[in-house]
C-alpha positions as CSV (number, residue, x, y, z in Angstrom):
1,X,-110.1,41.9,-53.7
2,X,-107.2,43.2,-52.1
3,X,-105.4,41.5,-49.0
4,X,-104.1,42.6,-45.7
5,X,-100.7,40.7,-47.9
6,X,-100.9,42.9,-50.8
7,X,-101.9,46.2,-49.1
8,X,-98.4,45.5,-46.8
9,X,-96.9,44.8,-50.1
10,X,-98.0,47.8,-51.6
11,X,-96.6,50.5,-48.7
12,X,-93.7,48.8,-48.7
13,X,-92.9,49.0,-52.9
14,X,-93.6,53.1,-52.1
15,X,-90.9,53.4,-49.9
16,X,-92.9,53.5,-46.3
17,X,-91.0,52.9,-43.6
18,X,-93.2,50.5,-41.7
19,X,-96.6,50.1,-41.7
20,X,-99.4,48.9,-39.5
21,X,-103.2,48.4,-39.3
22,X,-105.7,48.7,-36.5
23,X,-109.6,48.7,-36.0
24,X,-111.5,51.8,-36.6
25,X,-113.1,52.2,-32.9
26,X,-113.2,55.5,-31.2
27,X,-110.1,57.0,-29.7
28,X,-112.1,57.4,-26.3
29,X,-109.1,58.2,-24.3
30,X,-107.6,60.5,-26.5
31,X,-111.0,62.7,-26.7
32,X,-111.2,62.5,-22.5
33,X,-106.9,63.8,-22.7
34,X,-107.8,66.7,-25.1
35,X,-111.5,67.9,-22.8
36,X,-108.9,67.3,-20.0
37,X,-106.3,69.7,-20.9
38,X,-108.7,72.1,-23.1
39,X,-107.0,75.0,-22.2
40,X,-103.8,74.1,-23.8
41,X,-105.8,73.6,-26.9
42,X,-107.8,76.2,-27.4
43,X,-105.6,78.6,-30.1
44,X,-106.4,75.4,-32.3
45,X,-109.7,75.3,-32.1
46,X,-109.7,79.2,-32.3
47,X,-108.2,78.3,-35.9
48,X,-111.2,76.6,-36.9
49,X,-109.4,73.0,-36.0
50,X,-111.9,71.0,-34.3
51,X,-109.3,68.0,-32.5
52,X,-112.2,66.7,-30.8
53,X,-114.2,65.6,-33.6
54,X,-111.2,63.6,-35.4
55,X,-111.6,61.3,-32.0
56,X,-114.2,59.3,-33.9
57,X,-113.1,57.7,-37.6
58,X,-116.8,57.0,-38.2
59,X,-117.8,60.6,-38.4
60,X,-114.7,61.1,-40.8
61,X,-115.5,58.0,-43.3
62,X,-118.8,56.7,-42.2
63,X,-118.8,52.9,-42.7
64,X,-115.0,53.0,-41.5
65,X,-114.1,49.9,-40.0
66,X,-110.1,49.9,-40.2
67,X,-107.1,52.4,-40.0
68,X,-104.0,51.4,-42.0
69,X,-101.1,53.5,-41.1
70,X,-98.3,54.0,-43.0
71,X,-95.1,55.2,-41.3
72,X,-93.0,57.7,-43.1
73,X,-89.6,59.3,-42.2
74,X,-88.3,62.5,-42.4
75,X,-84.7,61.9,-42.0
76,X,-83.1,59.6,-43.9
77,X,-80.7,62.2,-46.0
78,X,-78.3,64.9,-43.8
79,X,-79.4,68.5,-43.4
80,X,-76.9,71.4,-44.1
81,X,-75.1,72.8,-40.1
82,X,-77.0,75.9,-41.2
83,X,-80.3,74.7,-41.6
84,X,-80.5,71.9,-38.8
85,X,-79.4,74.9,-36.0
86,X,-82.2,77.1,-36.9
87,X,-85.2,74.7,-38.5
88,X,-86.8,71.8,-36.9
89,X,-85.9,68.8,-39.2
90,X,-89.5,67.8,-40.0
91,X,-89.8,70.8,-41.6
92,X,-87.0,71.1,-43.9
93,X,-88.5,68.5,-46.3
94,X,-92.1,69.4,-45.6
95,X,-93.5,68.8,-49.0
96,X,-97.2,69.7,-48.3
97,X,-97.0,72.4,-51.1
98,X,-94.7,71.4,-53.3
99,X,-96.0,67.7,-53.2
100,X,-92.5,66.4,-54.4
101,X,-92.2,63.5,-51.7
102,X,-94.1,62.0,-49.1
103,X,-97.5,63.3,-50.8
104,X,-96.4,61.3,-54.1
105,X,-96.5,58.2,-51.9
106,X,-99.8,58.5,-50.4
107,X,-101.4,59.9,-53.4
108,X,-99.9,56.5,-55.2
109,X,-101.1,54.3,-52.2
110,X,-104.6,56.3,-52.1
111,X,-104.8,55.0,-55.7
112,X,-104.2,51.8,-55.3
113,X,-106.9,51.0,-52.5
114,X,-109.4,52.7,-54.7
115,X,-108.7,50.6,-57.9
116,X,-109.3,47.8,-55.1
117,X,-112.6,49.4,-54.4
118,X,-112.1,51.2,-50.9
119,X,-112.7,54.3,-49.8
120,X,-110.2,56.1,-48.0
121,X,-109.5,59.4,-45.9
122,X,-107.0,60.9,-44.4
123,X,-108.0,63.2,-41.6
124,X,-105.9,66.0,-40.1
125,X,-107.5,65.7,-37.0
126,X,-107.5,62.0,-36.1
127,X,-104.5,61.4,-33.9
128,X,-102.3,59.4,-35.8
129,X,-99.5,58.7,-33.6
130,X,-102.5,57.2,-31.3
131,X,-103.1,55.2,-34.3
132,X,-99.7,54.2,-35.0
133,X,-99.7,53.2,-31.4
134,X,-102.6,51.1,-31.8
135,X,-101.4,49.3,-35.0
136,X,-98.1,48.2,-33.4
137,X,-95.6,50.4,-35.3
138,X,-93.8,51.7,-32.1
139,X,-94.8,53.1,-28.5
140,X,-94.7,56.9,-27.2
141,X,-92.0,59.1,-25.4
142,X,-91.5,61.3,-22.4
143,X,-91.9,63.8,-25.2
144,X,-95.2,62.7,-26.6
145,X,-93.5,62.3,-29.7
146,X,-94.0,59.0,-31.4
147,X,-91.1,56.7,-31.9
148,X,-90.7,53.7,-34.1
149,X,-90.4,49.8,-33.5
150,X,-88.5,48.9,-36.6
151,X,-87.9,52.1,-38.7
152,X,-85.1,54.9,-37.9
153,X,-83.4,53.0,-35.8
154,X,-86.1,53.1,-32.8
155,X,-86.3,56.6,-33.2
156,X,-88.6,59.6,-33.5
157,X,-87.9,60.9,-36.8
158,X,-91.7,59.6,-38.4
159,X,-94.5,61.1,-39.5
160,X,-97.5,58.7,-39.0
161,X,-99.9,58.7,-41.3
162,X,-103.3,57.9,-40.8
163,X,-105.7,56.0,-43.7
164,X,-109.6,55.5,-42.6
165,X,-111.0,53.1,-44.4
166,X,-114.1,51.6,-45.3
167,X,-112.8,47.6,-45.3
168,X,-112.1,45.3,-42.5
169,X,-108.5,43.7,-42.5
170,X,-106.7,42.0,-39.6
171,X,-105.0,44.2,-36.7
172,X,-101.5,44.5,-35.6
173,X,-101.7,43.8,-31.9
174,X,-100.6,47.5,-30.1
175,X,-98.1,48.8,-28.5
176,X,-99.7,51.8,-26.8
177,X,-97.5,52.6,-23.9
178,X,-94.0,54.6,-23.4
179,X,-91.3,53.0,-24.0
180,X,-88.6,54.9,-22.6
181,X,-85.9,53.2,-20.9
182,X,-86.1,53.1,-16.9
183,X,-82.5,54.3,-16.2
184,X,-83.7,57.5,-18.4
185,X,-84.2,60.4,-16.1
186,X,-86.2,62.6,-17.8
187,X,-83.4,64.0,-20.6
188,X,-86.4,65.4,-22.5
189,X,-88.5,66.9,-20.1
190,X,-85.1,68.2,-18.3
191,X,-83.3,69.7,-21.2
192,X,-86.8,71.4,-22.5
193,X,-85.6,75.2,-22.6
194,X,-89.0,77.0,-22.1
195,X,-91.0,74.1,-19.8
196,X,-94.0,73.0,-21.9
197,X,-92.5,69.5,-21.0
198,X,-94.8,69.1,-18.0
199,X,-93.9,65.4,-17.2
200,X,-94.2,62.1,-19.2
201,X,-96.4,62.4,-21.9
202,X,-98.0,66.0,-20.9
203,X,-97.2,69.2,-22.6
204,X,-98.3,72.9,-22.6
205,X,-98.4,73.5,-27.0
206,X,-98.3,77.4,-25.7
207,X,-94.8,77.4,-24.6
208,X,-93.3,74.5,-27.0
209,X,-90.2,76.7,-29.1
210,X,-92.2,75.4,-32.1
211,X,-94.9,76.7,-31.3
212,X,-94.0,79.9,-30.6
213,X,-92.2,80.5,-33.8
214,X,-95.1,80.3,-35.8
215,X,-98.2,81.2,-33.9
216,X,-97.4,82.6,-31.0
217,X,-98.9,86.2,-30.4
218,X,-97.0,89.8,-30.2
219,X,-93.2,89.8,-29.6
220,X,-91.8,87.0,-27.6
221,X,-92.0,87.3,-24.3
222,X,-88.3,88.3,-22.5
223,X,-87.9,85.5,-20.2
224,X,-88.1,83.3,-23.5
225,X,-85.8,85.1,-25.8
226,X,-82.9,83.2,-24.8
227,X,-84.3,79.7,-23.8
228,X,-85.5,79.7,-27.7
229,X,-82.0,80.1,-28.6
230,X,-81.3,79.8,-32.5
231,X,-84.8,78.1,-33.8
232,X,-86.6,80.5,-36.1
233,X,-89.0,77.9,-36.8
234,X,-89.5,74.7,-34.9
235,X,-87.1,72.8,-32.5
236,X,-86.0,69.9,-32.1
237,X,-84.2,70.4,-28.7
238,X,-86.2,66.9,-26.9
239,X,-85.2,64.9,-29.7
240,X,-81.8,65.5,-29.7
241,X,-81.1,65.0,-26.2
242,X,-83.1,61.8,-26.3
243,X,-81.2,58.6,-25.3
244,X,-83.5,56.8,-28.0
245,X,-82.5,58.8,-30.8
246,X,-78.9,58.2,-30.2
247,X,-78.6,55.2,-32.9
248,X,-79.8,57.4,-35.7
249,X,-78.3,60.4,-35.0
250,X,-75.2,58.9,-35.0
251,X,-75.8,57.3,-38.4
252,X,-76.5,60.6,-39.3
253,X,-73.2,61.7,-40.1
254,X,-72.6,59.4,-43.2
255,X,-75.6,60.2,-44.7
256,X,-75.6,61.7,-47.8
257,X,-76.8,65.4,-48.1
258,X,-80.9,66.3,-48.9
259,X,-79.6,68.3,-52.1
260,X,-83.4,70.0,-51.9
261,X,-82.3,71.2,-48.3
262,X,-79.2,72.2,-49.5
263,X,-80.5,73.8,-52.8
264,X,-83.1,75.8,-50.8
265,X,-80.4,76.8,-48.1
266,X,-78.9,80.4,-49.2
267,X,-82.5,81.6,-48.7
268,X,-82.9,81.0,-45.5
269,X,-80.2,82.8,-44.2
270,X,-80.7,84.5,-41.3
271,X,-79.8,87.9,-43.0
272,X,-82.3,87.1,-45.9
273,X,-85.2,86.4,-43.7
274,X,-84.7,89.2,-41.5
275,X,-85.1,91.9,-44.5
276,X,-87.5,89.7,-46.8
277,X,-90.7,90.8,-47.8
278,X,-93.4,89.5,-48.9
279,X,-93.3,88.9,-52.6
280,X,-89.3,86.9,-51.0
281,X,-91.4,85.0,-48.7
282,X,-93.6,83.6,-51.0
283,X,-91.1,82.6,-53.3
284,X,-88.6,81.3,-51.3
285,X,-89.7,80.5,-48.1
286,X,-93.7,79.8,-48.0
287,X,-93.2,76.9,-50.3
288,X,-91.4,74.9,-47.6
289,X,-92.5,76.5,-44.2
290,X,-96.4,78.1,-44.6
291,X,-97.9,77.9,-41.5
292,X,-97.6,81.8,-41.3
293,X,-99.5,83.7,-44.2
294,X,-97.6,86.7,-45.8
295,X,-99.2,89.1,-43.4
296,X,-97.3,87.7,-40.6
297,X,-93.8,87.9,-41.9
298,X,-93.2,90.3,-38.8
299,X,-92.9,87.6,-36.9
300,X,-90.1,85.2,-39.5
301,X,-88.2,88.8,-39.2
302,X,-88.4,89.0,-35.4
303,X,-87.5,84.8,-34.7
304,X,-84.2,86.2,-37.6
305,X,-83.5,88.9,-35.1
306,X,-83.8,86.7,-32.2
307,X,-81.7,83.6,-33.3
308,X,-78.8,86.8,-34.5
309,X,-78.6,88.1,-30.9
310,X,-78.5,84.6,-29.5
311,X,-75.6,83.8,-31.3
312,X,-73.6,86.4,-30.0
313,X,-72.1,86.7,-33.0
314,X,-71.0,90.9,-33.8
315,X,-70.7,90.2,-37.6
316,X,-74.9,90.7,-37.3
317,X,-74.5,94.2,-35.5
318,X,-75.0,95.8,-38.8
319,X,-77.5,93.4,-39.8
320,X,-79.7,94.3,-36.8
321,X,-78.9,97.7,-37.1
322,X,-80.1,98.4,-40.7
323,X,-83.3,96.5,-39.5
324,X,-83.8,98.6,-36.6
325,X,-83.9,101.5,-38.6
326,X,-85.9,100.6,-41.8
327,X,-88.1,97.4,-40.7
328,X,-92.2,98.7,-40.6
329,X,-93.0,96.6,-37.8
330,X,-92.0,97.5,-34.2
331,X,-91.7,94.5,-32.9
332,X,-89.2,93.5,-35.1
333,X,-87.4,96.9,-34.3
334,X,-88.0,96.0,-30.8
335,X,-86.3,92.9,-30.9
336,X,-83.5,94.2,-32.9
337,X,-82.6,95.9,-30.1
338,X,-82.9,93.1,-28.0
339,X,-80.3,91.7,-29.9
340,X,-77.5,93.6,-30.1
341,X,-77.9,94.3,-25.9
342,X,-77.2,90.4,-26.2
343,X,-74.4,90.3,-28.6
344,X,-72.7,93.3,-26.9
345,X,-69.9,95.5,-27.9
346,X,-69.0,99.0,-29.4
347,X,-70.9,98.7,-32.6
348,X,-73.9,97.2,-31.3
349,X,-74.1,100.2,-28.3
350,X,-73.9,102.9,-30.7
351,X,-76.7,101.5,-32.4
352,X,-78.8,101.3,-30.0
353,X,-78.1,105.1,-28.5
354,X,-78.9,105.9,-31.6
355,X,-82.9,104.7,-31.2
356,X,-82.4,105.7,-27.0
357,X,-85.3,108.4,-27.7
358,X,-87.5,106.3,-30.2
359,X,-90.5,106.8,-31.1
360,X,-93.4,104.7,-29.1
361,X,-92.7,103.8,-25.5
362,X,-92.7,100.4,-26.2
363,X,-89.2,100.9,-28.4
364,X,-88.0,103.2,-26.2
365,X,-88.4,101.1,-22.9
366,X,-86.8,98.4,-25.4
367,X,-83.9,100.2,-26.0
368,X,-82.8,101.1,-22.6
369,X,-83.4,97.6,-21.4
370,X,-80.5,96.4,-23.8
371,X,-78.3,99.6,-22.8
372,X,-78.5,98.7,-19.5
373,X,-77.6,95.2,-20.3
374,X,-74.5,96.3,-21.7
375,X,-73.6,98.6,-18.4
């Protein structure tokens, strides 16, 4: 029979960073917060995600009566300058495909409670960093993210991980609350570049950068082109201006380097992902980043565009250039020329008078707008 002891025992020999256990009642208050604020949810659901349902571990595993969760962390190794200014960080080992890491672990542990004779699952829609909450393992921030008690220095750099399970063992006693520090004021929600930071523990998913690298819809909106800055894909603009997060990030700099990260590296280049195709993408970039299907590549190409003319850098005027004349989709075209209207200069105006009578309206209107820019 296996023990609260040995299960502890067992997450620990894998290399979790913490974990914790807690009973397998309904997440009431969760389920009220997501009817609440439906409207910010509905894309998901649209996706054929039901959140709501996940609120209730006995209709995931019936017979569930605990939920052990195990605490991983997603930076522990440094990230190349190249990749940490353009790809949130929990993302850059993301080994849901290539089940080289963190899977491995839970797999092993998975394993191990069935040999003991429990059943186990591992929903996508319970909310696990309500559960970490509720098994002790750290308390929330400003930012809803989740942050640590004992692992990563107090900070947010976890990925909770949520086990249903069909035996009883002895809960952690919670820490459900936010534990931000009073003289804090508001760095998160403050610094936020688009404004889905809504106020302590409320956010609107539709205008979050990370969201809006991978599923928002049509071309970016102008009056977010330059909050998004440089992230192609994710952001983690909240946790790097986060008081809490100072420890680790400090610590940071003597890490050693993720040598998968850095392996990966030359093929996310910004020049590479704005003139990849498909058969590139799913060679090089799904296996780490897949929440866009090859059909939607447009959009990697347009966030490459966008993060070029952000930089302001004129060594990617012939970059964008080249793309604005050969790139299928027009909204990749259309934010070429958004670009170079941002980066400025003689290069990038002569490219752009070169597309001043376009074809489609859209392009045209496109084009003048970053003419005009320049004066």
């Amino acid at each position: 029979m296996l023990t609260r002891p040995l299960v502890i025992e067992k997450a620990m020999e894998l290399g979790f960073a913490d974990i914790g256990i807690c009973d397998a009642a309904p997440f009431a208050e969760h389920k009220k917060i997501l009817e609440e604020r439906r409207e910010y949810y509905d894309w998901i659901y649209k996706l054929g995600l039901d959140l709501s349902s996940g609120t209730d571990p006995a209709e995931i595993l019936p017979g569930a009566k605990s939920i052990i969760v195990l605490l991983g962390h997603y930076f522990e190794k440094g990230f190349p300058p190249s990749m940490e200014n353009h790809f949130g960080r929990c993302y850059l080992d993301d080994d849901r495909l290539t089940k080289d890491g963190l899977t491995r672990k839970i797999k092993a542990f998975r394993s191990f409670l069935r040999d003991g004779g429990i059943e186990t699952k591992i929903p996508f829609n319970l909310p696990h960093r309500v559960a970490a909450a509720r098994a002790g393992l750290g308390t929330f921030g400003k930012n809803c993210l989740f942050y640590a008690d004992r692992a990563v220095a107090g900070g947010s750099w976890t990925l909770p991980v949520a086990v249903v399970v069909d035996a009883s063992f002895d809960p952690d006693p919670p820490t459900v609350s936010v534990g931000c520090p009073d003289w804090c004021r508001n760095a998160c929600i403050a610094a936020c570049p688009t404004g889905a930071l809504k106020g302590p523990r409320k956010i609107d998913p539709r205008r979050c950068i990370s969201y809006l690298t991978y599923f928002g819809e049509g071309i970016t909106p102008v009056e977010l082109r330059e909050p998004m800055g440089l992230w192609v894909y994710g952001c983690d603009h909240c946790q790097n201006v986060c008081p809490r997060n100072r420890a680790w990030l400090a610590r940071s700099k003597f890490f050693p380097p993720n040598e998968k990260v850095v392996s990966m590296a030359p093929h996310f280049a910004l020049p590479q992902l704005l003139h990849m195709d498909a058969a590139y993408y799913e060679a090089h970039i799904q296996p780490h980043m897949f929440y866009m299907p090859s059909a939607d590549i447009w959009r990697w190409r347009m966030n490459a565009a966008r993060a070029m003319g952000n930089t302001l850098d004129d060594a990617y005027v012939p970059e964008l250039e080249k793309a604005m004349d050969r790139d299928s989709d027009e909204r990749v075209r259309q934010m070429c020329a958004w670009s170079l209207g941002r980066i400025g200069g003689k290069a990038a105006r002569r490219a752009l008078e070169k597309h001043a009578k376009g074809k489609g309206e859209a392009m045209t209107q496109e084009v003048h707008n970053a003419l005009a820019r320049l004066g």
